[in-house]
Structures are given as structure tokens and as C-alpha cells.
C-alpha positions in Angstrom: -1.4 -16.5 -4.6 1.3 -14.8 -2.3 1.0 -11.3 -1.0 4.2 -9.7 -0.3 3.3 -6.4 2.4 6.0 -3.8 1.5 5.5 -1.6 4.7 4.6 -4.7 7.1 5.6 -2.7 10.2 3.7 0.5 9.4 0.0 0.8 10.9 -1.8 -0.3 8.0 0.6 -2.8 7.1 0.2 -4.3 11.0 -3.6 -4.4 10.8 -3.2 -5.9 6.9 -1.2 -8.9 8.2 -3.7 -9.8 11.1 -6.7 -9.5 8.1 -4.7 -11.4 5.6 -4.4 -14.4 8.7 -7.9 -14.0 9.6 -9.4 -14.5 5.6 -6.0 -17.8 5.1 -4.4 -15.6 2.2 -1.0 -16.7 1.6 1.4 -13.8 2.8 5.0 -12.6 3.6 5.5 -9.5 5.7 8.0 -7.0 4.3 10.2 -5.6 7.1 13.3 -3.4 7.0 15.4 -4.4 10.3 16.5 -7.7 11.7 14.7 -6.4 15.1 11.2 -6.5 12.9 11.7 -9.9 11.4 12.4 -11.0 14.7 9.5 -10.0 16.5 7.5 -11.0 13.5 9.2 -14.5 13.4 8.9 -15.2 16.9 5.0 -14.1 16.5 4.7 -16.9 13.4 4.2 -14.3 10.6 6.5 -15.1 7.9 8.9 -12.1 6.8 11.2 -11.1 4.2 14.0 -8.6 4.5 13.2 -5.4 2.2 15.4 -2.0 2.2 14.1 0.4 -0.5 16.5 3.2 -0.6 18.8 -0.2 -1.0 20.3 -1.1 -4.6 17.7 -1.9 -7.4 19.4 -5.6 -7.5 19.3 -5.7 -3.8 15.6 -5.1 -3.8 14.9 -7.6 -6.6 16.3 -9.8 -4.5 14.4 -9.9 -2.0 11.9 -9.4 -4.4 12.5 -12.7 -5.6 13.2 -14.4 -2.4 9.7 -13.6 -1.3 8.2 -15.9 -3.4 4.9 -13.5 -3.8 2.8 -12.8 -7.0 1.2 -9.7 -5.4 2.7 -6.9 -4.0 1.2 -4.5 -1.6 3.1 -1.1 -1.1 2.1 0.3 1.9 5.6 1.7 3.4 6.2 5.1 3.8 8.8 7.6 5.4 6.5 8.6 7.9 6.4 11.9 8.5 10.9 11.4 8.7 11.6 14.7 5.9 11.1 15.3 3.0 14.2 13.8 1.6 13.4 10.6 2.9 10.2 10.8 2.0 10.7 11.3 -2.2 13.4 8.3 -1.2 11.0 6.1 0.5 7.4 7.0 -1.2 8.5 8.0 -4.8 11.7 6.5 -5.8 11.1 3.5 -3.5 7.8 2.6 -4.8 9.1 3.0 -8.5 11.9 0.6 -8.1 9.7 -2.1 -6.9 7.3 -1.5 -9.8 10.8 -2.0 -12.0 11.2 -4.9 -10.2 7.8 -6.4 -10.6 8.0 -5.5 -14.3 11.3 -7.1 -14.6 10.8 -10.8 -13.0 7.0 -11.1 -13.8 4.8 -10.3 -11.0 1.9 -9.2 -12.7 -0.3 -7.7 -9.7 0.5 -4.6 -8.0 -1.2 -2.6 -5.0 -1.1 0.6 -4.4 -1.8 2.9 -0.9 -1.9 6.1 -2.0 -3.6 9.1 -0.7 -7.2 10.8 -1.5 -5.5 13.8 -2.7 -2.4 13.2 -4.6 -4.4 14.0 -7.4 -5.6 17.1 -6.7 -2.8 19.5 -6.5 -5.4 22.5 -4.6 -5.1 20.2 -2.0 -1.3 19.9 -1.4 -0.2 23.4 -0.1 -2.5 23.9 2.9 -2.1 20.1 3.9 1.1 20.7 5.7 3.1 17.4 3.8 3.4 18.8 0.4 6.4 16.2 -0.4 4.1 13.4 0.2 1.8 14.3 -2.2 4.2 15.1 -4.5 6.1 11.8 -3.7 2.5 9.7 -4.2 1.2 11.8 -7.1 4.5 11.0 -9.2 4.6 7.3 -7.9 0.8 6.8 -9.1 1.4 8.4 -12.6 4.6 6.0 -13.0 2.5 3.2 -11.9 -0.3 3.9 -14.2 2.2 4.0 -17.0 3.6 0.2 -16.7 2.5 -3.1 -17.6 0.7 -4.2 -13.8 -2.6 -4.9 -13.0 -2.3 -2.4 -10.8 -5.2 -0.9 -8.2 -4.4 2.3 -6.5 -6.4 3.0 -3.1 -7.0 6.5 -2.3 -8.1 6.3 1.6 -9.3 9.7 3.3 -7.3 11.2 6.4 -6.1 7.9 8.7 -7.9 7.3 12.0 -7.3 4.6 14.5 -11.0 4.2 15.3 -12.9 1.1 14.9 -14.0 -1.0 12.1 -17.2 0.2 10.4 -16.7 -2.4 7.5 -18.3 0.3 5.8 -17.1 3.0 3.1 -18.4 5.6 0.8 -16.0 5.4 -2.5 -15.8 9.2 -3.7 -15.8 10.4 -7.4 -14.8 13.9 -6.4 -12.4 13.7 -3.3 -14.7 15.6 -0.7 -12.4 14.0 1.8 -13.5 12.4 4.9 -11.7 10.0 7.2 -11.4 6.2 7.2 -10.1 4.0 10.5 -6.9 2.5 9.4 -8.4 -1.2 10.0 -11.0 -0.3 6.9 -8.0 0.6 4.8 -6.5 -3.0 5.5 -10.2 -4.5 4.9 -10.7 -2.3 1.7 -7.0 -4.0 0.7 -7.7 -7.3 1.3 -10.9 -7.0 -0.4 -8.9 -5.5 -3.7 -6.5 -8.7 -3.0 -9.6 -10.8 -3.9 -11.0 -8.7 -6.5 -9.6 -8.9 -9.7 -12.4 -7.0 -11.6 -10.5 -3.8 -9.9 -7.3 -3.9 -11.7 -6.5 -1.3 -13.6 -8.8 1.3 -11.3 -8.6 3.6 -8.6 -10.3 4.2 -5.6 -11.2 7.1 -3.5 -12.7 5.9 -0.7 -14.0 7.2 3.2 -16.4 6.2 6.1 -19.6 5.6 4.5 -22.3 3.5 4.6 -21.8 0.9 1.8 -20.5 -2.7 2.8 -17.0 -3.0 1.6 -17.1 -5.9 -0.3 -20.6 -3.8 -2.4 -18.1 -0.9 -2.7 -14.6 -2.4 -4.2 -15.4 -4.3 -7.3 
């Protein structure tokens, strides 16, 4: 197994390559500058050049080059507009899932959001298009051949590790430190039995590792 981290540089994808060195999983971080792959590269972590608002064949490409069986989409626009945002979150994601489809990677994850199924939630939030952008990207990826897992992690904190979650059936909402999110991914890496589910998921009190399965 290989793990390619689409979104390697973003603050879940950072704290998902340190946990995917600490556990020995096979990985490749996804980067989108030569400046990334450097610092990456001179830091040991082995990288692979991805642009998503690039060419489909482009992204297969490096796709391919990767080497991975997994991918992990955790990139996102960031908060950059909402142009780049249905670019980056939406029509980024689906080309990968295309490209996964296409040369026979079979496992796909997911970083979503706890709400981008629950459209109540969307207006008052204050980022509309990225709901929109991971509500659409979710359905698409529900609809295609992967053995996909979608993780729906409460509002992002930079607090520390609790190793602990509560996995919501009604999206209460909550928050969830970042370094959880990368823990609650790396468990789904190892996990098969949660293909084809999704997961809702904040600070709680259940061990990870009980919660994902």
C-alpha cells in the first residue's frame, strides 16, 4: 500500500504526513510548487508534483507517477474565493476521482466537512461555496466505482490530541483538533471495513480506533 496526500502542504495534510511516518505507512506527499517539494525533499518526505486546476492528463500523470493505491484528498482553496474554491474543492476533487477510476486505484479518501450535507447549515456559516463545492464533490464520489470513505470532521482546532472522538449520526457539530482529523485518517487508511461509509465525527470520548470501523 501507498498513500498519495493530495493537499500535503495544507494543516491536516502536514500533521497526516508526520502520523503516516510515525505508524511506517508507505506514503508520497502531494504538493503544488517546486518550493514545497523542496522543503519536503530536503526534510526526507517523499513528494509528487500535483496541480489540480491543471489538465485532466496532466493530473493523471502525476497520478501515475505517484505510484500510490490510496488517495487522500485533503487540498483545498483555503479560504482564496469562491472561484477558486469550486476549482480547487469541487472540480479538483472530481478530476482525481476520474483519474482514480480511469488507471485503477481502487481506494479513495475523502475530507469533507460535518455539514455539507445539511444545506440549513450553509447560509449562516459564512463559506457557502465550500459547502456547496464539498456537498457536490461527495455526491459525485458516492456515485463511482471507489471504495471510498468520506470523513466529516466538526469545526478545525489546532488544540491538542485527545485521540478521542464522538462519531455523530445527526451533525450536532462540535470541534475536533486538526491532529485528530489526521489520526481519524490514518485510522480509515487501515480500516477497510469503512469503505463505502461516511463519517461525522467531533471531540468525544470514544478511542479512535473503537470509533472508525
Amino acid at each position: 500500500m501507498k498513500v498519495l496526500i493530495i493537499g500535503a502542504h495544507g494543516k491536516v495534510g502536514r500533521l497526516l504526513v508526520n502520523e503516516l511516518q510515525a505508524k511506517n505507512i508507505d506514503f508520497v506527499a502531494g504538493l503544488r510548487s517546486q518550493e514545497q517539494i523542496k522543503a519536503y525533499s530536503d526534510n526526507n518526505i517523499p513528494t509528487q508534483y500535483i496541480d489540480l486546476t491543471a489538465s485532466i492528463e496532466d493530473i493523471k500523470n502525476s497520478i501515475t507517477a505517484s505510484g500510490a493505491d490510496v488517495i487522500v484528498f485533503s487540498a483545498g482553496a483555503g479560504g482564496a474565493g469562491a472561484d477558486l474554491t469550486m476549482e480547487i474543492d469541487l472540480d479538483g476533487a472530481i478530476k482525481t476521482m476520474m483519474i482514480a477510476e480511469a488507471i485503477g486505484i481502487k481506494r479513495y479518501i475523502m475530507v469533507s466537512s460535518i455539514y455539507s450535507d445539511d444545506r440549513s447549515k450553509w447560509e449562516a456559516s459564512g463559506i457557502r461555496p465550500y459547502f456547496i463545492a464539498k456537498h457536490y464533490a461527495d455526491e459525485h464520489l458516492r456515485g463511482t466505482t471507489l471504495d471510498y470513505t468520506i470523513i466529516h470532521p466538526g469545526t478545525l482546532t489546532d488544540g491538542e490530541s485527545t485521540g478521542k472522538i464522538k462519531v455523530q449520526a445527526n451533525n450536532e457539530g462540535g470541534e475536533v483538533p486538526r491532529i485528530d482529523v489526521a489520526k481519524v485518517i490514518a485510522q480509515v487508511i487501515q480500516t477497510p471495513s469503512t469503505i463505502k461509509k461516511d463519517f461525522n465525527f467531533v471531540s468525544g470520548d470514544e478511542d479512535i480506533a473503537t470509533s472508525i470501523r
